[in-house]
Backbone bond lengths (Angstrom), bond angles and torsions (degrees), N, CA, C in turn:
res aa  C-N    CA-C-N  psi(-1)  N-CA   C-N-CA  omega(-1)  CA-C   N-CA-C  phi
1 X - - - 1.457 - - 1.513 111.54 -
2 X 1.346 121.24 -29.81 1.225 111.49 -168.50 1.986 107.30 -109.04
3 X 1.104 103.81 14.19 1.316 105.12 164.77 1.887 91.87 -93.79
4 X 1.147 123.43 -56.61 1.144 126.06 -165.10 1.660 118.03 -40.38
5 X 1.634 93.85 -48.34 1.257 112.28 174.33 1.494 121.39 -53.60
6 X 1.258 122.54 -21.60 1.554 135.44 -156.60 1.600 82.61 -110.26
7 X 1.434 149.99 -8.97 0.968 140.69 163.96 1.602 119.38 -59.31
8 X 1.667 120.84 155.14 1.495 101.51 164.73 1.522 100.75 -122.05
9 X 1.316 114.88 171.25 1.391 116.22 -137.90 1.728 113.62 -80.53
10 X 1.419 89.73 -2.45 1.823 86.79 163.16 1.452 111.17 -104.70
11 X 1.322 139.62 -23.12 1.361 125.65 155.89 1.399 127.36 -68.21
12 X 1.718 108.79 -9.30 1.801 98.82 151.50 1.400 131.33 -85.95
13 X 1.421 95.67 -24.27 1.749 109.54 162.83 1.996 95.90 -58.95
14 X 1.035 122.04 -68.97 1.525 107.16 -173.86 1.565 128.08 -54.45
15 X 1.521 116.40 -32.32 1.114 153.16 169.31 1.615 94.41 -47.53
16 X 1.331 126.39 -84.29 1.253 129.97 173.34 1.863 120.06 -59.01
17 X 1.271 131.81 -11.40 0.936 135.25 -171.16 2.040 91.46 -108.75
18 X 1.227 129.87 -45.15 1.774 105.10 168.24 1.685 108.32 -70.58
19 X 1.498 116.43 -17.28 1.621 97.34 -174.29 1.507 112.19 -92.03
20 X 1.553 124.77 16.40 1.712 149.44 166.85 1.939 103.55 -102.57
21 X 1.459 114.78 -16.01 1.746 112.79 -166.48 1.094 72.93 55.40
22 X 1.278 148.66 123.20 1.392 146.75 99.93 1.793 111.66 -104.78
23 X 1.297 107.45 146.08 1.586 87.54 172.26 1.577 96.23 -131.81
24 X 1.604 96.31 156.81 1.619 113.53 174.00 1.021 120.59 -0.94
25 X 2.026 99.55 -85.05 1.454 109.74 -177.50 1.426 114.63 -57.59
26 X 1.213 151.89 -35.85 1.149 150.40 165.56 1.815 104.47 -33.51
27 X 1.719 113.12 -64.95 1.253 114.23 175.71 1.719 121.03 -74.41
28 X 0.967 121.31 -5.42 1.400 132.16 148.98 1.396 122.96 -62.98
29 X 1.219 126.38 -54.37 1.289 151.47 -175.37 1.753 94.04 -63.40
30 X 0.940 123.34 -53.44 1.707 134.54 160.31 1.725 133.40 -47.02
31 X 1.106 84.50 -54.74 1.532 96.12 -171.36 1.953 105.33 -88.19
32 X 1.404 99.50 -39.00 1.567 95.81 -165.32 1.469 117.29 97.19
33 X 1.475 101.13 -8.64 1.712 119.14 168.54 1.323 106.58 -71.39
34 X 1.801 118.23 120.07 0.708 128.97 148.93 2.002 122.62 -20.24
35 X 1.728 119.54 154.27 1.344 118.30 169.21 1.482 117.60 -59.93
36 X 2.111 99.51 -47.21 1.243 105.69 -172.42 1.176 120.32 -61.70
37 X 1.699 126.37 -45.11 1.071 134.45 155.41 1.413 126.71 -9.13
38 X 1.324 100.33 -57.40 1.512 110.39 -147.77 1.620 91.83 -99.53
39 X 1.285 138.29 -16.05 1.467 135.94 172.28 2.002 100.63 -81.27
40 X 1.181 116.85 -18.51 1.443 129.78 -173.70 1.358 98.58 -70.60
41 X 1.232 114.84 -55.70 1.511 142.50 -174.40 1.411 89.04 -55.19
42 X 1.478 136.97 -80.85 1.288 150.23 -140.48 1.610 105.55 -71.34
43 X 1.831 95.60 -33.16 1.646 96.52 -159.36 2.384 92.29 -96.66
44 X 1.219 102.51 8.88 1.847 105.32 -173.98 1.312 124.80 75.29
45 X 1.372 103.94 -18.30 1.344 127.50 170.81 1.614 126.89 -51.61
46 X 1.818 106.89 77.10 1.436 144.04 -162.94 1.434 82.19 -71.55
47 X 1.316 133.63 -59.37 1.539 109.57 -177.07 1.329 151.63 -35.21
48 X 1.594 90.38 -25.64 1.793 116.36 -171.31 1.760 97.11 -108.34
49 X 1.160 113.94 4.96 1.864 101.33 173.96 1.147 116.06 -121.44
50 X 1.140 119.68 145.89 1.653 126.31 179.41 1.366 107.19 -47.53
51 X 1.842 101.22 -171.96 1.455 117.76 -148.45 2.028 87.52 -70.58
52 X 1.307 130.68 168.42 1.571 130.08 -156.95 1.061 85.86 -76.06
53 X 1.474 128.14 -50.25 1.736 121.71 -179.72 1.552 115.19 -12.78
54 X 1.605 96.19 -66.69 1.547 79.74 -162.13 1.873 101.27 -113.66
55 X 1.548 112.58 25.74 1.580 111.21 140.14 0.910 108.88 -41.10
56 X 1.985 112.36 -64.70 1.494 105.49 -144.62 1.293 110.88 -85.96
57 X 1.535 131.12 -0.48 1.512 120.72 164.34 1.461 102.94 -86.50
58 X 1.815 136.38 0.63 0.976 117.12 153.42 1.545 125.77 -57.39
59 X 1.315 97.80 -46.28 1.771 124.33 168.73 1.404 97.13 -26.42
60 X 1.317 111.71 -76.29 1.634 125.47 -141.87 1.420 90.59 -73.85
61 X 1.293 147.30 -36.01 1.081 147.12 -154.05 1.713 107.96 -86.51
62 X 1.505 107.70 -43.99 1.156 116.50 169.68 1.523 128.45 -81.68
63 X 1.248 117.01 -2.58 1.966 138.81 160.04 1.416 103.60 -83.91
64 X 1.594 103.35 -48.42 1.252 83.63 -173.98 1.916 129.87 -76.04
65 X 1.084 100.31 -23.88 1.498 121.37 158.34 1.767 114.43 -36.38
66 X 1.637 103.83 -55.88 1.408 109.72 -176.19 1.517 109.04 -105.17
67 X 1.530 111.38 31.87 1.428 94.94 152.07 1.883 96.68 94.95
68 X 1.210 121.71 -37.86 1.539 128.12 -153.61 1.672 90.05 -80.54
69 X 1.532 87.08 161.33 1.735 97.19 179.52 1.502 110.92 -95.25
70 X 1.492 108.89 128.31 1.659 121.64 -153.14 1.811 106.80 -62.53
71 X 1.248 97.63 -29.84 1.436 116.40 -157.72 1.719 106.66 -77.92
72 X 1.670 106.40 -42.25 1.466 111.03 173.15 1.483 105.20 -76.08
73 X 1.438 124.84 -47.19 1.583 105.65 167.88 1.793 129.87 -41.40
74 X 1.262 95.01 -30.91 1.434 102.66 -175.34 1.506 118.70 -64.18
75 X 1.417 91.86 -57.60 1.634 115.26 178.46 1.632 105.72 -52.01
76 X 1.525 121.37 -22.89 1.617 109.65 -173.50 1.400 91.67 -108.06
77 X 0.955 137.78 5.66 1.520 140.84 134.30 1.041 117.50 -39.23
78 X 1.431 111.81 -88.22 1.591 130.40 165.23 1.749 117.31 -18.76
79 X 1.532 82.98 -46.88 1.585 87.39 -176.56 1.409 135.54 -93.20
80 X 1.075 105.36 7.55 1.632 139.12 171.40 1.775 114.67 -112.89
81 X 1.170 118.62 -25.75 1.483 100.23 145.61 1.197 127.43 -164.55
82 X 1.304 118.73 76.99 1.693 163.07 -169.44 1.253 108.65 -108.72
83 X 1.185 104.11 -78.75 1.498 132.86 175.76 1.515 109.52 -30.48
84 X 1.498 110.57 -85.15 1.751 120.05 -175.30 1.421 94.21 -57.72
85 X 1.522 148.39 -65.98 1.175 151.11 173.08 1.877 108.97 -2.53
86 X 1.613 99.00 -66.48 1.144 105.95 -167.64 1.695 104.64 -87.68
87 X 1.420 139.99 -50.10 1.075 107.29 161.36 1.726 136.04 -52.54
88 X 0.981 114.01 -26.87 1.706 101.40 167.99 1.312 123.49 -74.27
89 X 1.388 106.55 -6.05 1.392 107.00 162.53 1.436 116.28 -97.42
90 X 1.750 127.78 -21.88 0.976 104.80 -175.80 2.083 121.53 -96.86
91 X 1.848 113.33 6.09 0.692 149.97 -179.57 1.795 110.92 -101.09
92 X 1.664 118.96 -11.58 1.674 127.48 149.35 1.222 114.16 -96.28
93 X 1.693 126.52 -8.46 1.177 118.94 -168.57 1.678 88.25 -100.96
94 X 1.116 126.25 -35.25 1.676 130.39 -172.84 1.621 95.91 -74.77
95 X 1.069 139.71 -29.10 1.600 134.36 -178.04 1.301 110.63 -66.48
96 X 2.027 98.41 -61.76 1.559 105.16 167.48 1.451 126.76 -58.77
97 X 0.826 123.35 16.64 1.486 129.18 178.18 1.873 108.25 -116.78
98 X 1.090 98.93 -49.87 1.774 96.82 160.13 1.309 112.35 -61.92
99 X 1.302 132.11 -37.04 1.318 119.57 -156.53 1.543 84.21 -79.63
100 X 1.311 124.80 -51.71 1.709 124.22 -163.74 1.263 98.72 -65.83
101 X 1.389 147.49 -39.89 1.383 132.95 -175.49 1.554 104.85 -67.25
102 X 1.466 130.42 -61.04 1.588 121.64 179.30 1.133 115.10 -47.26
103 X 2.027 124.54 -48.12 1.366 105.27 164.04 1.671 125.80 -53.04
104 X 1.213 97.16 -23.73 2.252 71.88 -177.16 1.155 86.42 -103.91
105 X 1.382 142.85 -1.63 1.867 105.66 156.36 1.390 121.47 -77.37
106 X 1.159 116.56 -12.25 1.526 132.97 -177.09 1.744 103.11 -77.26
107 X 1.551 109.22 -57.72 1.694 115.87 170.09 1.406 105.98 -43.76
108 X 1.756 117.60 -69.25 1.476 101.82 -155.07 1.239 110.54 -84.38
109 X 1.354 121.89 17.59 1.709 110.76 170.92 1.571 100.07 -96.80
110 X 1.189 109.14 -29.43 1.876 99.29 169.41 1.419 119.89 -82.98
111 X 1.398 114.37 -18.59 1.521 116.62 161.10 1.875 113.49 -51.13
112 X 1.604 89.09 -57.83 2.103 102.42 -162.70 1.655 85.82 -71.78
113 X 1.404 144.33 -15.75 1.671 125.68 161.91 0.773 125.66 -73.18
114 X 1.781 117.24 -47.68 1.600 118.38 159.36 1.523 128.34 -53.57
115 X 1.152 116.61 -16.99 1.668 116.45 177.85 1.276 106.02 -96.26
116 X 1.728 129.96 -36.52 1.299 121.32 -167.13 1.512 97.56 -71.97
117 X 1.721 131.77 -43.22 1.179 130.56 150.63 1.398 132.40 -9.58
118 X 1.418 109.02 -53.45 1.823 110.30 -166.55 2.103 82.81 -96.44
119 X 1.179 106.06 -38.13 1.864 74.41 176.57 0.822 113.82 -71.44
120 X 1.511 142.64 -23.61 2.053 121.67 172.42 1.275 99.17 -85.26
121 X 1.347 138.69 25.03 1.517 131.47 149.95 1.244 106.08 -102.95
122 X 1.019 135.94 -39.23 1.695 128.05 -169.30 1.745 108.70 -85.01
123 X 1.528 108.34 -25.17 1.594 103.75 158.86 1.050 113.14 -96.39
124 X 1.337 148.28 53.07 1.370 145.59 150.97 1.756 97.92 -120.21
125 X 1.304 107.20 -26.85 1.771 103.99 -177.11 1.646 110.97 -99.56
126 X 1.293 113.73 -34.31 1.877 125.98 158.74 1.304 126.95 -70.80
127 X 1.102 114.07 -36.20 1.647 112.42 157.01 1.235 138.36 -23.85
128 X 1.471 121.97 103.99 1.476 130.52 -164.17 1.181 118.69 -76.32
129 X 2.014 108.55 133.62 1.623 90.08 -161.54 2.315 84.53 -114.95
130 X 1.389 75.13 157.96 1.824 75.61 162.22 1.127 147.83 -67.67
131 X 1.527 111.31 65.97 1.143 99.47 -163.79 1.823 101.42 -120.39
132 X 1.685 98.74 159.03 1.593 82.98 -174.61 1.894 126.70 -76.22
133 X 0.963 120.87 153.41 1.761 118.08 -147.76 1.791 89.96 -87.62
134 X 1.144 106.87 151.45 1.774 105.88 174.96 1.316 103.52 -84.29
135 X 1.699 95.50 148.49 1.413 102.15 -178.95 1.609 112.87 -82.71
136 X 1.574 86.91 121.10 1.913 92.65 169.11 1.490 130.22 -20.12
137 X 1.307 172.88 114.68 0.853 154.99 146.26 1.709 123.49 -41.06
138 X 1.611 136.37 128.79 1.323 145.76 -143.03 2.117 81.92 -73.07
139 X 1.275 89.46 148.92 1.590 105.39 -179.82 1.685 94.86 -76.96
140 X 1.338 131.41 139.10 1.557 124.81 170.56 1.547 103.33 -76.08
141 X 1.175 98.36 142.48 1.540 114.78 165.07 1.813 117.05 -47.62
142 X 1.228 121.09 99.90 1.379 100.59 166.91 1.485 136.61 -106.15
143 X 1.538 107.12 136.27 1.447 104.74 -162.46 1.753 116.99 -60.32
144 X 1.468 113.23 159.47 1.198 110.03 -170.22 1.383 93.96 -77.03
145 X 1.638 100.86 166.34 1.940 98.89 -176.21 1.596 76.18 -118.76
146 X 1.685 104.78 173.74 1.651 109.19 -167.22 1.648 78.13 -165.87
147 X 1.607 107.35 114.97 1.012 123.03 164.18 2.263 127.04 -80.70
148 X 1.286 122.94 131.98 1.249 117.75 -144.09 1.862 85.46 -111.25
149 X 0.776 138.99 -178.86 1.616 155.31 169.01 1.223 104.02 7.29
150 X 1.872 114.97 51.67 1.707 108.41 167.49 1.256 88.19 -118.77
151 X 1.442 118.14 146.66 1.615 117.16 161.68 1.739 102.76 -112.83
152 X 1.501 102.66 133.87 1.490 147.51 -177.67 1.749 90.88 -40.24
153 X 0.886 141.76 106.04 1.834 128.87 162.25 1.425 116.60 -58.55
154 X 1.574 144.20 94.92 1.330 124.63 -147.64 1.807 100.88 -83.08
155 X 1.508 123.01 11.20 1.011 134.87 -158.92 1.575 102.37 -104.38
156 X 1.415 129.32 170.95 1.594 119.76 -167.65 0.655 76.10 -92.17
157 X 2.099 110.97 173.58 1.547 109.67 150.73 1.256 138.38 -87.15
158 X 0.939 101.44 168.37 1.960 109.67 -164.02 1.780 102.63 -52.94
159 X 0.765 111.34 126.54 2.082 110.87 172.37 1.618 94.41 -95.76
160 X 1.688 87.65 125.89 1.679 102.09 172.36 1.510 111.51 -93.23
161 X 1.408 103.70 135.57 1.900 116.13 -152.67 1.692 62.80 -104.89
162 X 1.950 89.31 158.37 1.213 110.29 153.84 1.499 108.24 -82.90
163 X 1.554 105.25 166.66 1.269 137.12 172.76 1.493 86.25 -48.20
164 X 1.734 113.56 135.57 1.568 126.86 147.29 1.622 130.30 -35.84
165 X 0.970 113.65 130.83 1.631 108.15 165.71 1.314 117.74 -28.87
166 X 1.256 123.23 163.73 1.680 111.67 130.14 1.539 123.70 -91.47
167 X 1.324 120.85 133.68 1.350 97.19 175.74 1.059 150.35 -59.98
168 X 1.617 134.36 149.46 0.963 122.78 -172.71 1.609 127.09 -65.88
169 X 1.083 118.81 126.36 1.761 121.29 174.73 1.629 104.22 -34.52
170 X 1.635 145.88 129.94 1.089 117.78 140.22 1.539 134.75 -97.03
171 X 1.262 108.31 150.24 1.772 115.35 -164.28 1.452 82.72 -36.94
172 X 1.442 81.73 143.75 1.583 125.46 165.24 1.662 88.60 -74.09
173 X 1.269 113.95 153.11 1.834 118.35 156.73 1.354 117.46 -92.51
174 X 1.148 131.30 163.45 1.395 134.33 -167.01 1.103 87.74 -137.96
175 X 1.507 104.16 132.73 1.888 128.40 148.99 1.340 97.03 -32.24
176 X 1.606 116.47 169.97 0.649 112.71 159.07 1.928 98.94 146.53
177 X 1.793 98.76 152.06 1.761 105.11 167.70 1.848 114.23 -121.79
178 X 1.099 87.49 138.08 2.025 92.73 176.76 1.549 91.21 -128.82
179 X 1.823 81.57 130.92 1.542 98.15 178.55 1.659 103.15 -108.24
180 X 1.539 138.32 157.52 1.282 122.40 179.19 1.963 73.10 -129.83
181 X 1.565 113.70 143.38 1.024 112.37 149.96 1.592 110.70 -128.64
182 X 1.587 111.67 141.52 1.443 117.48 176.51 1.404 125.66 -117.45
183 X 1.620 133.58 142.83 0.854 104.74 -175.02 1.228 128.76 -156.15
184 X 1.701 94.95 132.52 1.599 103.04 -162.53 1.650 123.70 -54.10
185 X 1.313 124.65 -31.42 1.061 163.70 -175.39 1.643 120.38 -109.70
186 X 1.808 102.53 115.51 1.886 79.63 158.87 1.516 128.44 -42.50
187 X 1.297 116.40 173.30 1.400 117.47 173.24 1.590 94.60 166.82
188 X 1.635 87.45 136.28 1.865 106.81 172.05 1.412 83.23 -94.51
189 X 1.731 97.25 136.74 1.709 158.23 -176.36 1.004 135.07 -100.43
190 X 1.513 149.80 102.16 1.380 130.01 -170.21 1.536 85.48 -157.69
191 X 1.744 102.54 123.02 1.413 122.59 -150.14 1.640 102.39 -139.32
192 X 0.986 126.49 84.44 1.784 153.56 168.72 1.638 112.14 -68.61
193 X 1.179 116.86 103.40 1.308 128.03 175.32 2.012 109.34 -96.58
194 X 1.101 120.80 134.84 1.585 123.66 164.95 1.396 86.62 38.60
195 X 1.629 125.53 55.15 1.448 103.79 165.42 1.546 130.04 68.85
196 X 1.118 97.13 17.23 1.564 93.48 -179.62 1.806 93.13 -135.68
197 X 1.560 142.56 154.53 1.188 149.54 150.31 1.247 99.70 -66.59
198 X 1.960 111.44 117.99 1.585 113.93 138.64 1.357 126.27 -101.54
199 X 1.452 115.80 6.43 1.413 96.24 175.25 1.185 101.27 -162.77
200 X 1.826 134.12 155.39 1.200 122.05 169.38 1.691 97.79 -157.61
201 X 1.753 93.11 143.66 1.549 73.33 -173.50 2.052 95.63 161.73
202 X 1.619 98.39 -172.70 1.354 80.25 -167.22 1.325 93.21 -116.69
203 X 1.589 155.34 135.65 1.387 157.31 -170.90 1.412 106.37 -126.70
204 X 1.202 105.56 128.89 1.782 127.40 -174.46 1.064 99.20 -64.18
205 X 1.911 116.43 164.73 1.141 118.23 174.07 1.332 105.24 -88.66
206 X 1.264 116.38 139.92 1.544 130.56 161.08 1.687 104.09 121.31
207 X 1.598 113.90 6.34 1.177 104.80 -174.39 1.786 108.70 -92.07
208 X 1.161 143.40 175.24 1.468 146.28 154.95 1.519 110.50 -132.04
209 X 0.953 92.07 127.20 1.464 121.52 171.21 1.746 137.73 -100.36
210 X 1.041 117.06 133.57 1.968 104.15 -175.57 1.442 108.25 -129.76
211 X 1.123 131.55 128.36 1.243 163.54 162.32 1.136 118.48 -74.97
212 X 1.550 144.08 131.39 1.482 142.32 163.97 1.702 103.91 -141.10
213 X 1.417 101.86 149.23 1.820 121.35 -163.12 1.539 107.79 -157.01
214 X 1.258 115.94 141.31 1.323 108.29 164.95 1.228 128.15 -69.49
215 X 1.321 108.05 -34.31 1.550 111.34 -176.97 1.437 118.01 -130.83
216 X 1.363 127.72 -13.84 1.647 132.16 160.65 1.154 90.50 170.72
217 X 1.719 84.00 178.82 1.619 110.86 174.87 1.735 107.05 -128.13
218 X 1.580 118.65 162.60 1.351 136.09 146.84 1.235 108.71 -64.26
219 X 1.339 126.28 143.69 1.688 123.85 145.65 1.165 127.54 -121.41
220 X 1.028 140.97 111.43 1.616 128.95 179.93 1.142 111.87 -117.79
221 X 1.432 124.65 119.58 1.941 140.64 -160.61 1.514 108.27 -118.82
222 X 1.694 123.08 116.23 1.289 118.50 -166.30 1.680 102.87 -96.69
223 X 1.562 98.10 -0.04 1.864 98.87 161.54 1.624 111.50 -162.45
224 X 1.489 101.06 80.20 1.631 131.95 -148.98 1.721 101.84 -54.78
225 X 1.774 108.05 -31.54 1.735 104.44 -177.08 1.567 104.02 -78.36
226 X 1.511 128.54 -12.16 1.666 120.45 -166.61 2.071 108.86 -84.08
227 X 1.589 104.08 -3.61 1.391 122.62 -167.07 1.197 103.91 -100.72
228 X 1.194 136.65 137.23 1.527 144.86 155.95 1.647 103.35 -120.65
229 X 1.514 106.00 123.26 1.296 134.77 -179.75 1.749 114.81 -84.79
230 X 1.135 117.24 130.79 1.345 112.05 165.04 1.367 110.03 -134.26
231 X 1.573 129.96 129.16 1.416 115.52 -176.87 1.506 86.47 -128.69
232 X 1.495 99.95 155.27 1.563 107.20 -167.18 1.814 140.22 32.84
233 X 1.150 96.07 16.84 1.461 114.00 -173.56 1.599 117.53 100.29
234 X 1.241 89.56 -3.78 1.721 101.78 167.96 1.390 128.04 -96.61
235 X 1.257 123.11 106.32 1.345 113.49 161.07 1.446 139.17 -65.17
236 X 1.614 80.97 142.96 2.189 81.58 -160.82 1.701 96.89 -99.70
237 X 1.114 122.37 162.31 1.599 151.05 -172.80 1.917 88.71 -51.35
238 X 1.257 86.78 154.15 1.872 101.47 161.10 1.483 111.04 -47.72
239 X 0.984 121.95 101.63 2.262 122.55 161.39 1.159 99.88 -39.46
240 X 1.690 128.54 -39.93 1.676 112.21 -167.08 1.586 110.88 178.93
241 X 1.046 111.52 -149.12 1.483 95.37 160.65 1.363 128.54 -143.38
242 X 1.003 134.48 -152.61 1.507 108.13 -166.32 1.303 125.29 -97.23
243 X 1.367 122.01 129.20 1.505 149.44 -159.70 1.255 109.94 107.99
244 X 1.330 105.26 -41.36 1.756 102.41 -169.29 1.679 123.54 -54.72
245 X 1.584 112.62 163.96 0.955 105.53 -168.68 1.620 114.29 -124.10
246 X 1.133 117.18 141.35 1.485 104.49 -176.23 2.111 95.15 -129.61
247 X 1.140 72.66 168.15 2.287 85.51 -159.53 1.243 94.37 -135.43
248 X 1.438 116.61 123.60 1.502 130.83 167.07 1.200 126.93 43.66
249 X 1.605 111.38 41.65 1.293 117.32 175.07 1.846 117.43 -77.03
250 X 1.532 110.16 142.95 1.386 89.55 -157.26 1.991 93.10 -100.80
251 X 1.128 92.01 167.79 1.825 107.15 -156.21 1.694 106.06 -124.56
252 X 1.293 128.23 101.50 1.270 123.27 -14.15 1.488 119.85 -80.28
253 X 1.158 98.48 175.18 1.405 115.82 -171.39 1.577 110.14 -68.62
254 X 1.248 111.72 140.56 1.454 122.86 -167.11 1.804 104.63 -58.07
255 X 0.918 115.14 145.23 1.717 102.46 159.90 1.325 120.23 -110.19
256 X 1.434 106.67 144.91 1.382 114.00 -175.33 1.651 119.16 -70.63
257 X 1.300 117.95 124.41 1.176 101.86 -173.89 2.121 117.46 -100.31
258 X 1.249 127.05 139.00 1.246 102.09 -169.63 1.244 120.71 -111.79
259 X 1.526 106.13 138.04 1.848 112.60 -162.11 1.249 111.90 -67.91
């Protein structure tokens, strides 16, 4: 127990994975986890794995493979880098907070010098002296003016509008397919647009997701009945059923054309 304990939680994942002979590709071949991945995993090396979210369904995926309970792997996850995580953050958030308090005591004491400054300059040069004020000169009388052959408009006057807009252009539409997938069920994901991978990975149940391509997508579902597909506002049939796995199916489906 206490060698075990002195382990960190990817050298007991390896630890338990040579005392099964299991190898990588075998658990690759399984999971859908990448090699690199899964040596990242083995070697603790948090730098080289995605956001912890879907570490820890790497975890579970790879315990559950060897038999181990997903939940205690996780937790010595957690507990191997939780810990430093949150103190280096809460030991940058206490720095940045000193540094921001000395800067604005440092600002407003050169602010309240620079202002008390310009008021004993502007009352030494504004300062009213006694002297007697000149006498106004009398306003001239001005004669009334009296307009001859204008008639009064009893109507307001006209308000001059600006010139009209131009109108606005509206969007052009774009070709194009949007896939929404939802899902009832976890399930590892790997989602290929125009030939290229945008996403891979493992997504909880209850999340939805949307996809857009010009011309299709790949799909590959590591538990094809927990997914509900919608392409273009249409929903497509069950992919499979549940657990099963389907690999690079293309979305939508090609149509047959007849000679």
């Amino acid at each position: 127990m206490g060698e075990k304990a002195d382990l960190t939680f990817g050298e007991e994942l390896r630890r338990e994975r040579l005392i099964r002979e299991v190898s990588l590709d075998e658990i690759s071949a399984s999971t859908k986890i990448s090699i690199r991945l899964l040596t990242a995993l083995e070697s603790s090396d948090v730098k080289k794995l995605p956001a912890p979210v879907f570490t820890r369904g790497f975890i579970r995926a790879y315990s559950r493979h060897l038999g181990l309970d997903p939940d205690e792997m996780v937790n010595a996850y957690i507990a191997d880098v939780a810990p430093d995580r949150d103190r280096d953050k809460g030991s940058s958030k206490r720095r940045g907070l000193k540094s921001l308090f000395r800067g604005r005591r440092g600002t407003a004491g050169a602010i309240v010098i620079c202002v008390t400054g310009v008021l004993l300059l502007l009352g030494l040069i504004v300062r009213p002296e006694r002297r007697s004020a000149p006498v106004a000169a009398a306003p001239r009388p001005v004669a009334p003016v009296s307009f001859k052959n204008v008639a009064v408009s009893p109507g307001p006057a006209p308000a001059i509008q600006d010139e009209a807009p131009a109108a606005a252009l509206a969007p052009t539409a774009t070709a194009g397919v949007s896939m929404i997938l939802e899902f009832e069920q976890d399930s590892w994901t790997e989602v290929s647009a125009d030939g290229a991978r945008v996403f891979s990975g493992l997504i909880r149940r209850g999340s939805k997701h949307q996809f857009d391509a010009r011309e299709g997508f790949r799909l590959t579902l590591g538990n094809a009945g927990g997914v509900r597909v919608t392409v273009d506002g249409r929903a497509m049939g069950p992919l499979g059923s549940a657990g099963q796995v389907v690999r690079d199916m293309p979305v939508p489906a090609p149509r047959l054309t007849q000679s």
